[in-house]
N, C-alpha and C positions, 0 to 999 in steps of 0.2 A: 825166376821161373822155376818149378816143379817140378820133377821129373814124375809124372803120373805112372810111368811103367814101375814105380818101386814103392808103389802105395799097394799095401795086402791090409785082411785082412786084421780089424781090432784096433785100427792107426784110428789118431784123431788126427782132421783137418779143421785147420785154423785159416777163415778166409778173413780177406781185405774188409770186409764189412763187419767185424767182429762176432761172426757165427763159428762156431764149432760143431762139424760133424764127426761120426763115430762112424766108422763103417763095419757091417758085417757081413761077412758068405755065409748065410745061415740056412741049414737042411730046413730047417720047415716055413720062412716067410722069404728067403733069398735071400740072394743079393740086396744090400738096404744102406740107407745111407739115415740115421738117427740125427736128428737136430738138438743141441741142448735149450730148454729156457732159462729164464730171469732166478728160475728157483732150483734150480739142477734135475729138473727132469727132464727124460727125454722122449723125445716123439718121433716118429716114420717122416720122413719129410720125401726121400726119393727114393723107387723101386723100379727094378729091371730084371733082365734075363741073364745079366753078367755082369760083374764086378766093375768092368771096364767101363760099359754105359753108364753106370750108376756113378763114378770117380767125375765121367768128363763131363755128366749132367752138374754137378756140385760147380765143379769148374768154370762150365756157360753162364751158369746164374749168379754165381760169387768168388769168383778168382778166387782159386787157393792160394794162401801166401804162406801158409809153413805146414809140414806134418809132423807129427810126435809120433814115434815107434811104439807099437801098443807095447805094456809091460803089463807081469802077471798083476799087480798092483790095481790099476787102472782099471782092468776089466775087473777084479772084485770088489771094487769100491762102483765100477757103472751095475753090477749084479746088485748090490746092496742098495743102491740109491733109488734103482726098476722095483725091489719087494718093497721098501717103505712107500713110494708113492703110488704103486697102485693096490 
């Protein structure tokens, strides 16, 4: 099990069902939870008023089974991947 109280911001979540989401606290669309596809994009998949809602929503739908600590890497390669495809 998961400890969702130590999921922040920029983590990916890796559920039982082999989805990965990305989560962000972000000033202009919130709290968000990004889905990857088949071809490394990513799409909105869940929104809310708080981080929290948005983690345990992920959670309800697809058990999280691991999280990766976001690193500066990760988020400039998810930045790069958002301007090439759209």
């Amino acid at each position: 099990m998961v400890d969702l109280s130590q999921i922040k911001s920029g983590d990916v979540l890796i559920c039982k069902d082999g989805s990965k989401f990305l989560i962000r606290d972000g000033k202009l669309i919130g709290p968000t939870a990004f889905i990857s596809s088949y071809d490394g994009t990513w799409f909105i998949k869940y929104q809310s008023s708080t981080l929290e809602a948005v983690i345990k929503e992920v959670d309800r739908n697809h058990e999280i089974n691991k999280v990766v600590k976001s690193k500066l890497k990760r988020m400039l390669t998810f930045l790069w991947n958002a301007m090439k495809g759209g």
